[in-house]
VEXDREN-2710 file (C-alpha; in Angstrom, 1 decimal):
% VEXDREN-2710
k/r/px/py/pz
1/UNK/-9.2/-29.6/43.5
2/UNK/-9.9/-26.5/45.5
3/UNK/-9.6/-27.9/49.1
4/UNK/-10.8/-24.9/50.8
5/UNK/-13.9/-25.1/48.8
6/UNK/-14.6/-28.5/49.7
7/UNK/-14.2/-27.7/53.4
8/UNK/-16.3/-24.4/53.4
9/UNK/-18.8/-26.7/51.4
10/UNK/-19.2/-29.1/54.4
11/UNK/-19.3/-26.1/57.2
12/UNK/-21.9/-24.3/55.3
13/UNK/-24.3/-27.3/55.0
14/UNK/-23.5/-27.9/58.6
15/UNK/-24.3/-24.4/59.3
16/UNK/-27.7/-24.1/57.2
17/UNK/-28.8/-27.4/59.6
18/UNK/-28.0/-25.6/62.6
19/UNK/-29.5/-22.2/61.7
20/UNK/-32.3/-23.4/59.3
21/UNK/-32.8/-20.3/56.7
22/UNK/-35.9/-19.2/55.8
23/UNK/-35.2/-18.8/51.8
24/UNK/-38.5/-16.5/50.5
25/UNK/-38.8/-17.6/46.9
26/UNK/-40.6/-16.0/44.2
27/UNK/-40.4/-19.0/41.7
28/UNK/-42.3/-20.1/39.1
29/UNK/-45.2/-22.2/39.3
30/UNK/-43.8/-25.3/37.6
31/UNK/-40.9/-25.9/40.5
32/UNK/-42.5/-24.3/43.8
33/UNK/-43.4/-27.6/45.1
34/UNK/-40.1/-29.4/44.2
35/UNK/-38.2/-26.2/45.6
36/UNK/-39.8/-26.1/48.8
37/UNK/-38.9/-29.8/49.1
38/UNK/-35.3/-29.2/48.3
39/UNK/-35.0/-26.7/51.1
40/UNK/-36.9/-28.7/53.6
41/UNK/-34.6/-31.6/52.9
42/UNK/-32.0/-29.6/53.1
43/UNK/-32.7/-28.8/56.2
44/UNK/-33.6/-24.8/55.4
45/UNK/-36.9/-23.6/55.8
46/UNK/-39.0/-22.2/52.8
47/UNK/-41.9/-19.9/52.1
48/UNK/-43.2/-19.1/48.7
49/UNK/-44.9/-16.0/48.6
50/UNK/-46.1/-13.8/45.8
51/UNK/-48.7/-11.3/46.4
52/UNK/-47.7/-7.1/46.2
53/UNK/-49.3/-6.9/49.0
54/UNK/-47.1/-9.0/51.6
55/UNK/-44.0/-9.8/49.5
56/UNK/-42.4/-6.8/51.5
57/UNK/-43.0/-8.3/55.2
58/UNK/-41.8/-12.1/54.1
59/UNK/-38.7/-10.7/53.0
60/UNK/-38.0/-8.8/56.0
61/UNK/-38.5/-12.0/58.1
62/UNK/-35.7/-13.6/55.5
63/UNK/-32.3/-14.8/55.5
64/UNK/-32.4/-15.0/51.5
65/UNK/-34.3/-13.9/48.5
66/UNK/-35.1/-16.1/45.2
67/UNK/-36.1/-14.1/42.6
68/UNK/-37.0/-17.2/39.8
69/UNK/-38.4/-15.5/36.3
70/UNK/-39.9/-19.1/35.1
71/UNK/-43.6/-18.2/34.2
72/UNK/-43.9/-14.5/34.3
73/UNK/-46.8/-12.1/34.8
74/UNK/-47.1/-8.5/35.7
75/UNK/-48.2/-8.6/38.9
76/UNK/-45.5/-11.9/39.3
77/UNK/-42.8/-8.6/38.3
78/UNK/-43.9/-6.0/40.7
79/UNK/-43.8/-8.1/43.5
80/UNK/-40.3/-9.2/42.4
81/UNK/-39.1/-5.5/42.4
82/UNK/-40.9/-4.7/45.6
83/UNK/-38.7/-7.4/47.1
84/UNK/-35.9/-6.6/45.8
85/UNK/-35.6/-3.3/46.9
86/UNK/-36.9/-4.2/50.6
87/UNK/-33.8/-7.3/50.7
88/UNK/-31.4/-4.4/49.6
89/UNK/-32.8/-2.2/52.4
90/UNK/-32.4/-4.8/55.3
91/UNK/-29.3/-6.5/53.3
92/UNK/-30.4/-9.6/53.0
93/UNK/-28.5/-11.8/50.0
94/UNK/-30.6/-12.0/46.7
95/UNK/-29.9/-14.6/44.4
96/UNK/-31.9/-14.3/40.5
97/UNK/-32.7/-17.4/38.1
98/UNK/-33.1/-15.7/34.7
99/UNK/-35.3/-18.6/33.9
100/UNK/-35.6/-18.3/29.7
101/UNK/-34.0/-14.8/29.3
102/UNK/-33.5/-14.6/25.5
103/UNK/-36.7/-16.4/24.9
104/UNK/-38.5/-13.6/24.8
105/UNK/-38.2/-10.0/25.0
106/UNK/-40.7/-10.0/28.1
107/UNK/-37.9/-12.1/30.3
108/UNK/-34.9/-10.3/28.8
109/UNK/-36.1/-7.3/29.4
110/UNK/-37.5/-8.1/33.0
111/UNK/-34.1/-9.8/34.3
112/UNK/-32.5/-7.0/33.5
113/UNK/-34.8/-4.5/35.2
114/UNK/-34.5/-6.8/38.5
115/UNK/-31.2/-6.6/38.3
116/UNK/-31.1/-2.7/37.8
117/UNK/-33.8/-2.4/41.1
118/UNK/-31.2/-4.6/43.3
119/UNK/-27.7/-5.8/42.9
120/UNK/-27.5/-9.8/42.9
121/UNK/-25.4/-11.3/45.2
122/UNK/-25.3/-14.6/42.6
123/UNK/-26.9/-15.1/39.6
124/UNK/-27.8/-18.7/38.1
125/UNK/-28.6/-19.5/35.1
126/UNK/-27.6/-22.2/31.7
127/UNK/-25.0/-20.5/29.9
128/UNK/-27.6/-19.0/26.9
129/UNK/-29.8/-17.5/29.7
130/UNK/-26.3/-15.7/30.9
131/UNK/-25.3/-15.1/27.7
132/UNK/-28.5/-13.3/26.9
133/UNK/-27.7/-10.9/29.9
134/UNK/-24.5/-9.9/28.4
135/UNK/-25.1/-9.9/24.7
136/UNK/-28.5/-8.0/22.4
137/UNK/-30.3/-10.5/20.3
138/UNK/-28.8/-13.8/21.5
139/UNK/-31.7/-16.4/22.1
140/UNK/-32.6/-19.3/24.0
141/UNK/-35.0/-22.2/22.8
142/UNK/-37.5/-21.6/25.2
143/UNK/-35.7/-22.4/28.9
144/UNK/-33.1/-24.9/27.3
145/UNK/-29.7/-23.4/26.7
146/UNK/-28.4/-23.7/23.2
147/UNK/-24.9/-22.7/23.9
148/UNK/-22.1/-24.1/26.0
149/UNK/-20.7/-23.4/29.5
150/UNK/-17.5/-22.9/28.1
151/UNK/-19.2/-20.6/24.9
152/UNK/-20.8/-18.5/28.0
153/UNK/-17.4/-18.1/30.1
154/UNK/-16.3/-15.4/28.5
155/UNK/-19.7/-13.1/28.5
156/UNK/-20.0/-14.2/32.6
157/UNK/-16.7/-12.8/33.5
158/UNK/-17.2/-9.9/31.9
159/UNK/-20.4/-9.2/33.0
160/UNK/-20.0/-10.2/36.7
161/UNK/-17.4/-7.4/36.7
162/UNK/-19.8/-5.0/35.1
163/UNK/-22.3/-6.3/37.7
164/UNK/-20.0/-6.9/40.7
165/UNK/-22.1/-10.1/40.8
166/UNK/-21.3/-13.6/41.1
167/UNK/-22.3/-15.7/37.8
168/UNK/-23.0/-19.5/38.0
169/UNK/-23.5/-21.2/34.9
170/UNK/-25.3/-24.5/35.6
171/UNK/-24.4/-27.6/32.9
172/UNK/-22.6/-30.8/32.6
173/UNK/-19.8/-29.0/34.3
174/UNK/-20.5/-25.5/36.0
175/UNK/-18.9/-22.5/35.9
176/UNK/-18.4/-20.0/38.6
177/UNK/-16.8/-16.7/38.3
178/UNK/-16.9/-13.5/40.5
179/UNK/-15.4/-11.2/37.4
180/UNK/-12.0/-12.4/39.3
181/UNK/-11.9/-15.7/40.2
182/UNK/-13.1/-18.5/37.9
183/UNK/-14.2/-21.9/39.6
184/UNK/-15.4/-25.3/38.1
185/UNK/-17.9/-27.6/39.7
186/UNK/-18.0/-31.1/38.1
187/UNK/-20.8/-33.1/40.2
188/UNK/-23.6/-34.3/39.1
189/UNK/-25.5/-36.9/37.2
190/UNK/-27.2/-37.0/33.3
191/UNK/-30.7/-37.9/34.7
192/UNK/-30.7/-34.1/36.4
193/UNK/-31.3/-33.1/33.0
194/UNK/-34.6/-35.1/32.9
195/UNK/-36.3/-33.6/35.9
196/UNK/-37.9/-30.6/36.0
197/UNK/-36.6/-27.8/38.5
198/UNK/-33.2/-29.1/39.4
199/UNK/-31.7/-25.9/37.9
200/UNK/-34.3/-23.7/39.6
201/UNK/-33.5/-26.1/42.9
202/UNK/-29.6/-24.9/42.8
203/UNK/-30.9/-21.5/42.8
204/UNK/-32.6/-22.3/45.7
205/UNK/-29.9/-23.8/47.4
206/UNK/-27.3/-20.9/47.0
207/UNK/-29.6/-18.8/48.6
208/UNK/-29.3/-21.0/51.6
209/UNK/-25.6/-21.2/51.5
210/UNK/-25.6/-17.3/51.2
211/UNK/-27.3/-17.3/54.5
212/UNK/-24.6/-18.3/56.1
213/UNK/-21.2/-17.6/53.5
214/UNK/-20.4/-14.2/52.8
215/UNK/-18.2/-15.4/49.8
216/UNK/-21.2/-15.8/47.2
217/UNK/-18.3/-17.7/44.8
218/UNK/-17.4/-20.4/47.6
219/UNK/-21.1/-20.6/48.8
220/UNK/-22.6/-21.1/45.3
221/UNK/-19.5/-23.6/44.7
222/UNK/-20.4/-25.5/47.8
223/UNK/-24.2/-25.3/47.0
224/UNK/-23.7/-26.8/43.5
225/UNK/-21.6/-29.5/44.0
226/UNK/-23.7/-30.4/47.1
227/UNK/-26.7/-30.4/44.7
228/UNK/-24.8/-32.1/42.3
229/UNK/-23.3/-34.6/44.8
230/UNK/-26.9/-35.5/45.5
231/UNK/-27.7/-36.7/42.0
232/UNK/-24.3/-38.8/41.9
233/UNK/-26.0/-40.7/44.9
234/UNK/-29.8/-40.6/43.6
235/UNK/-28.2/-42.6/39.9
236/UNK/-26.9/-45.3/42.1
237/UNK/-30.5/-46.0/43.3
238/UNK/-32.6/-44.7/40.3
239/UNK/-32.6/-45.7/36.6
240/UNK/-35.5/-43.5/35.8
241/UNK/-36.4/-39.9/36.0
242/UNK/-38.9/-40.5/38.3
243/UNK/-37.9/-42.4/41.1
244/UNK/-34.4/-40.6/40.5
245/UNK/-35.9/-37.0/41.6
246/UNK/-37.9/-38.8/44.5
247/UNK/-34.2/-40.0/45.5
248/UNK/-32.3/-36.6/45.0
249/UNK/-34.6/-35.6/47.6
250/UNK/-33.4/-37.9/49.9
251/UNK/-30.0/-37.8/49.1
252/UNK/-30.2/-33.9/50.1
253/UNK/-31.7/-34.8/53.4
254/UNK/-29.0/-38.0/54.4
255/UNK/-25.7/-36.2/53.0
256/UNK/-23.5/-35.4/55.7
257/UNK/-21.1/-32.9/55.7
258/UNK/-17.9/-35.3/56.5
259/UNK/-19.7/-37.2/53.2
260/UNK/-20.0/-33.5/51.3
261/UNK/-16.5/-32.4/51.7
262/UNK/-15.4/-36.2/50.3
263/UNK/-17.5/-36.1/47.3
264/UNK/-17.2/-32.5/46.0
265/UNK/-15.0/-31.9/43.2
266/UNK/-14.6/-27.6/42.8
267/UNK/-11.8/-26.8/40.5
268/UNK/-9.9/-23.6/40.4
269/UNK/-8.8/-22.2/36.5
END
């Protein structure tokens, strides 16, 4: 294990109490409610706002960005580029959830114009949303990834170099890579899979980490296996997808940091 990781994992959670974020997230209107409950819980502060016309003055008042692609529309895209480009002016970290890139041309074609308006301090996505980023024509079945994390490794390396991005690929294991550095997060439980917005919720949450890590690698490592450390202790109370997403929230909100750094487990290649 990656001791260091671990340890930066439990400072930056400590750190997000004490300073309390404000993470402005575009998202999709599937997960804005379970988002804005992850943060709270947390213990960052959240605002969800969308309209051209303010989009620019939330993210000035930010300490993070979510761009989240999940149900698109054209007014939804300019107010994603206008805040892009005003977080790049003021420097404030942007983090984008491809959410179904490869599904259709529409969100290929609009993650990679976010992308070109504002470099990404992390990108998060399943490993056929990344690989759709990297490679023409490849496809996703609707938001669910048909490939592999390890199938993706290779595309996310090569394009967080051509990027100079962080990529996380989210999945039974994830996989972080900075085009140099290649780390492995393995928390987590199989009833994640069942809720909806736990992927769009670790986008979330590296935003928050970002606020206060200027390592996007070891602050979207720490914010993973946090998340993920939260599900371990949800299963042991839920059976169900249900009551287990009620007690992911929870889990969030009572893990300590001394708690954090025991249960991560961040792997370096």
């Amino acid at each position: 294990m990656v001791q260091h990781f671990a340890e930066h994992a439990a400072s930056n959670l400590a750190a997000v109490r004490e300073k309390k974020p404000l993470i402005h997230s575009i998202t999709n209107l599937v997960v804005m409610n379970f988002t804005a409950n992850v943060l709270l819980a947390m213990g960052a502060s959240p605002v969800m706002a969308h309209a051209s016309s303010e989009v620019e003055e939330m993210v000035a008042a930010a300490d993070g960005l979510v761009l989240n692609i999940g149900t698109l529309s054209e007014a939804w895209i300019e107010s994603m580029l206008k805040a892009g480009k005003r977080a790049l002016q003021q420097g404030i970290p942007i983090v984008l959830d491809p959410v179904g890139a490869g599904a259709s041309r529409l969100r290929t074609k609009t993650a990679k114009k976010i992308i070109s308006a504002a470099p990404m301090r992390v990108i998060r996505g399943n490993a056929s949303e990344i690989i759709s980023l990297h490679q023409a024509g490849s496809q996703t079945r609707g938001v669910e990834s048909v490939h592999s994390v390890d199938e993706a490794a290779p595309a996310a390396k090569n394009l967080a170099q051509a990027l100079k991005t962080t990529l996380a690929i989210t999945g039974p294991e994830d996989l972080l890579t900075d085009g140099t550095r290649v780390i492995r997060v393995c928390n987590g439980h199989p009833l994640m899979g069942y809720v909806s917005g736990t992927g769009c919720a670790a986008t979330a949450i590296i935003a928050a980490f970002l606020a206060v890590d200027d390592d996007p690698l070891r602050a979207a490592a720490g914010a993973l296996a946090f998340l993920g450390a939260a599900g371990e202790v949800a299963a042991e109370n839920a059976s169900a997808p249900g009551s287990f997403m009620i007690q992911m929230i929870d889990a969030l909100y009572a893990m300590t940091p001394e708690a954090l750094k025991q249960k991560c487990r961040i792997y370096g290649d």
